[in-house]
N, C-alpha and C positions, 0 to 999 in steps of 0.2 A: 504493500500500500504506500508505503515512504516512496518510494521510487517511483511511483507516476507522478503523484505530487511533488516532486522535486522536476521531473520535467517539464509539469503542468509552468511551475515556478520560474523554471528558466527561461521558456519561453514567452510567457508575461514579460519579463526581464530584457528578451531579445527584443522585443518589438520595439519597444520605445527608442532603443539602443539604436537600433536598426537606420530608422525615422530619423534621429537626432545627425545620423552620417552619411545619410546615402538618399534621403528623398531630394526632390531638384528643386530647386532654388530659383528666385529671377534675375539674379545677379551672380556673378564669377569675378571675387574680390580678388586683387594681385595686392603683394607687400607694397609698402612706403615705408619712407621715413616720416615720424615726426615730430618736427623741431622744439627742444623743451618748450614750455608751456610758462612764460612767463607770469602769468597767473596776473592777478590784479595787485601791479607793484608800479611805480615810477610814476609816468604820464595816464597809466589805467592805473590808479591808484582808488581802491573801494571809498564810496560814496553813496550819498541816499538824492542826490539831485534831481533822478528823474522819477521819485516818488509821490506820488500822489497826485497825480496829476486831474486836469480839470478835464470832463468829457461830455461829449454832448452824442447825443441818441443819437441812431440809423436808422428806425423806423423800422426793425426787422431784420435790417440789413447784417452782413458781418465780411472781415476782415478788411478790411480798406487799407489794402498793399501796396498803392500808391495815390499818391495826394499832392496834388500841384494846384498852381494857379494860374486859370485859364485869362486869354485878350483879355477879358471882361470885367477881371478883375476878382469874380467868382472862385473858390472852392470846386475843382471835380476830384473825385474819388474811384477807383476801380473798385469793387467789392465781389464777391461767391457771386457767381451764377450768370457773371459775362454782362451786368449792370454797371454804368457809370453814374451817379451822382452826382448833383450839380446843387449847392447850396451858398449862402453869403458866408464869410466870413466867421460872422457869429453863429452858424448854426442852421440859423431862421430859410426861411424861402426852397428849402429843400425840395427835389424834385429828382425822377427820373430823367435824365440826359439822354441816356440813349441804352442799348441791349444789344450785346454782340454775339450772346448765345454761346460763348465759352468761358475764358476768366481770366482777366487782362493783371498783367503782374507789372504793366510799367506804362508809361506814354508819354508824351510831350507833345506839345503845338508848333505846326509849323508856320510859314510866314503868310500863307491864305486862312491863318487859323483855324484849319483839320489838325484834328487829334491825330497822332501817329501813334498807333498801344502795339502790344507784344501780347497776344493771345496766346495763351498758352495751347491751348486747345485749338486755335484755326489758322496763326498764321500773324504777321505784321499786318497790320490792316492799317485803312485810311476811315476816319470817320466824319463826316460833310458836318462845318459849322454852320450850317441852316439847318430848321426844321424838314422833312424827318430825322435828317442826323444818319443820313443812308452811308452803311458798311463797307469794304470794296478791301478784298483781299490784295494787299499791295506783294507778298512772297510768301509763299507757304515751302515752297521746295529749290534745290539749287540748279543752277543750269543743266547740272548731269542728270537731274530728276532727282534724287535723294532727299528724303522728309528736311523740312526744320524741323526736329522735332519737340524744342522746347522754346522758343521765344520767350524772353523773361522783361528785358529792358533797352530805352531807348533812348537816342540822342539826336538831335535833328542839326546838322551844321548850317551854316551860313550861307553857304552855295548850295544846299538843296540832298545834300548826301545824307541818308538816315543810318547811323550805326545802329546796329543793336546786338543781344548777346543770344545765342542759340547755349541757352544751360551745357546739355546732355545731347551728344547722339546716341544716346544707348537708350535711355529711357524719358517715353513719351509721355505729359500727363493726361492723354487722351487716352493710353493703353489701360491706367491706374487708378481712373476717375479722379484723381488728383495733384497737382504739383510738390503738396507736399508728403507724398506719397512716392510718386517720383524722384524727389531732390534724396529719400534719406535713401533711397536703394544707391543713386549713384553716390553719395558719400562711404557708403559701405562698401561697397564695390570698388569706387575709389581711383578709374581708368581715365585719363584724365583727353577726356572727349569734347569737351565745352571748347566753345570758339567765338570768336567776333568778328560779324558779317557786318558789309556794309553796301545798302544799296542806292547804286547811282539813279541821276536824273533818266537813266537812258531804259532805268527799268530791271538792269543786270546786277545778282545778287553775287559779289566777291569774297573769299575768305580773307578778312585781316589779320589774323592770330588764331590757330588753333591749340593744343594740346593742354588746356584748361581744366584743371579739376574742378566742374560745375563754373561754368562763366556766368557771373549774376548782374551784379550792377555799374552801369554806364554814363560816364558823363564828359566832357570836350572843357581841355582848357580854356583859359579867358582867352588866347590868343587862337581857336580852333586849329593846333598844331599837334594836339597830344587827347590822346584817350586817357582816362581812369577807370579802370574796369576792377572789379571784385574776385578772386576766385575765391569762393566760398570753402572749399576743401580743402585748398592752400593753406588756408590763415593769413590773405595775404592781397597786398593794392596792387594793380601795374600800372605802370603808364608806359602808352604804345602812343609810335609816331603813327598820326592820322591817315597818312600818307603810304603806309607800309602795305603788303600783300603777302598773301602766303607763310607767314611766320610760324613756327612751331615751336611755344614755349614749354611740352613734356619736359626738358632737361633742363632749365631754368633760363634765363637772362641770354639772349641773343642780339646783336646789333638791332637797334631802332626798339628795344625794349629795354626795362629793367625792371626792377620789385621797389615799388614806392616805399610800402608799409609792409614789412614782415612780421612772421608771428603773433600775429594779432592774437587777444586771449579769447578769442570765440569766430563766430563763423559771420565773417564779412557778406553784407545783403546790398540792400537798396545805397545806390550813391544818387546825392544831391547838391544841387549850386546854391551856397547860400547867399547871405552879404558881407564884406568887404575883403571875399577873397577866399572865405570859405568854402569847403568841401565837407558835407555830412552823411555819416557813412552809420548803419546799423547794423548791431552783429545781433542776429537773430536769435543765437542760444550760448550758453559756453562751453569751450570746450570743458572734456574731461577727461582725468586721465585713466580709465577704463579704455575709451577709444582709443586713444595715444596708443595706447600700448597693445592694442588690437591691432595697431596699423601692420605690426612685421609679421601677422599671422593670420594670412585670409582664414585660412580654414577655422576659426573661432568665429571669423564675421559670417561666412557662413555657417556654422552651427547657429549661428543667433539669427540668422531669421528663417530657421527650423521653431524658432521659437512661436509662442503666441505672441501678434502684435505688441501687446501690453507691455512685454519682454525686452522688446529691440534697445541697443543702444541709444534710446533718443536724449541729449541732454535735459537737463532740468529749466526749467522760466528764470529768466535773467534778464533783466533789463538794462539793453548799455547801449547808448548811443554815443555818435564822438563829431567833433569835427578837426580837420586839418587842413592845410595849407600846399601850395600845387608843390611847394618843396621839401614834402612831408612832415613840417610839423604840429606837431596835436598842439590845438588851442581851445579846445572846450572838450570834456569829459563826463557824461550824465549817466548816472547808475540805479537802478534798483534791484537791489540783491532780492529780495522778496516778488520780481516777476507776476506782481500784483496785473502786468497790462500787457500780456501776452504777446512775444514774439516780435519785440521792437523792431521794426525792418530798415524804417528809415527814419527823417526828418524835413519836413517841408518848412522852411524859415522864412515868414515876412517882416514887417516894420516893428512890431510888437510883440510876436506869438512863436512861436515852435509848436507844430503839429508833428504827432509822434505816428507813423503809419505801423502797421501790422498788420499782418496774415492770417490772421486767428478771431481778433475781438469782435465783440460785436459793437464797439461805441472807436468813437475818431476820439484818444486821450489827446491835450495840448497842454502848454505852461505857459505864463509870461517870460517873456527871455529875459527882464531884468531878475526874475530867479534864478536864472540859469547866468546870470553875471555878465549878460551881452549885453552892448548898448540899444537902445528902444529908439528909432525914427520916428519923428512927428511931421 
């Protein structure tokens, strides 16, 4: 009797076993390095600045991933479900702007004042500043025919050239019903597929930089000679000449590029222009060193997402936004350790206010920037 029972047992034993190393995965993590973890020391020096912040409703709505201010002078919002939001200043006059039917994680105005967004789900599109606000797929794929498959953010230059950043070739969040669903596989995974396209007046979409672990966020110096793009898996800023093609930063730092900001203590998102020179940049989660140290051993990253989602290495809520300067240095540092305001991505900066964008909430958090120790325009 002992001896079936013990079979019975091992094999109970075997299965899970089994599952935990050999069922298939949607990701094939390769080793990295990565670079200690300065932690919140020197110029990211822990702080409670970005707590508490003042928030005004969505009427339903949530995440509002990015936040700019349109010709008009108005508040738009990209939020879940391919909706843009359009409200004053203070809150009041809100309304639906327009429906893209995917879920736009970036955009900017160009100089006929069409929205240029990053749908994650459809493509760079153009969105008409007249009533109805009609859609129009500006690139969804590259000349050779090969998906974009992740459009994340966007920069509109001077002369008409729109950058913007294709995350992941590997993972679509069309495939995953989510971007953020898609970003943690490609962090896990870790292959560094992300790039930055740029497409001309003429209609023809070019690779400016590839070999990007996740390429997130985008913005053109004051002089339109230099990109600032995010790699969010990196820890880490670049600035790329405008002007450059074909680049491949997989092994770091090549002619007509270099690494702005290294080893950031979390995961670089949303870049943004603010005032007098500023650049505001939000690290969506922090790093940890659990990850860290996953990095030289796919094979644990994949055991863990063998796991139940609830499982997966996702950092804990951490609030930290920053800004810096086109010569990398940090001049404003805003923190909440208690991640009271979900998944700080970026910062939209006008004359009085900091709007704190995220991915998650469901309200638009903001502060007066004379708490935040900036000077206030009247």
């Amino acid at each position: 009797m002992r001896r079936p029972l013990l079979g019975i047992a091992a094999l109970l034993l075997l299965v899970p076993v089994a599952w935990l190393t050999l069922a298939p995965v949607p990701a094939d993590p390769v080793a990295w390095r990565a670079p200690p973890n300065p932690g919140y020391t020197g110029a990211y020096a822990a702080n409670t600045r970005l707590a508490a912040l003042q928030t005004i409703g969505l009427d339903g709505a949530s995440g509002p991933e990015h936040v700019a201010l349109g010709p008009d002078g108005d508040l738009y919002l990209g939020v879940v479900g391919g909706t843009i939001l359009r409200m004053r200043p203070d809150g009041s006059g809100q309304e639906i702007w327009a429906q893209t039917g995917g879920r736009v994680l970036g955009f900017a105005f160009d100089d006929s004042g069409r929205m240029i967004a990053a749908d994650a789900l459809r493509g760079l599109l153009a969105i008409a500043a007249a009533p109805p606000h009609h859609v129009t797929v500006l690139a969804d794929r590259m000349p050779d025919g090969e998906p974009i498959r992740f459009p994340d953010a966007v920069a509109v230059a001077r002369d008409g050239k729109v950058y913007f950043t294709d995350a992941s070739r590997r993972f679509a969040p069309a495939d995953y019903g989510d971007p953020f669903e898609a970003s943690v596989l490609d962090y896990i995974e870790h292959r560094p597929t992300g790039r930055v396209l740029v497409l001309g007046p003429g209609g023809k979409v070019e690779v400016v930089a590839g070999g990007l672990s996740f390429a997130n966020g985008i913005v053109l110096s004051q002089d339109g000679r230099s990109l600032f793009v995010a790699e969010s898996g990196g820890y880490r800023v670049w600035q790329i000449d405008a002007g450059a093609r074909g680049l491949d930063l997989a092994h770091g730092p090549v002619a007509h590029a270099r690494v702005l900001l290294a080893n950031l203590p979390g995961f670089p998102d949303n870049l943004m222009r603010g005032m007098d020179g500023r650049i505001w940049l939000g690290l969506a989660k922090p790093r940890t060193a659990s990850a860290d140290t996953m990095a030289a051993y796919p094979f644990m990253r994949k055991l863990a997402l063998r796991l139940p989602r609830f499982l997966w290495p996702v950092p804990p809520a951490y609030g930290h936004v920053l800004a810096f300067t086109e010569d990398g240095r940090i001049v404003a540092d805003l923190q909440d350790p208690s991640g009271a305001y979900p998944d700080a991505t970026g910062v939209l900066e006008t004359a009085d206010r900091l709007y704190i964008q995220s991915l998650h909430a469901n309200v638009l958090g903001w502060l007066p920037k004379a708490r935040a120790g900036l000077p206030v325009r009247h």
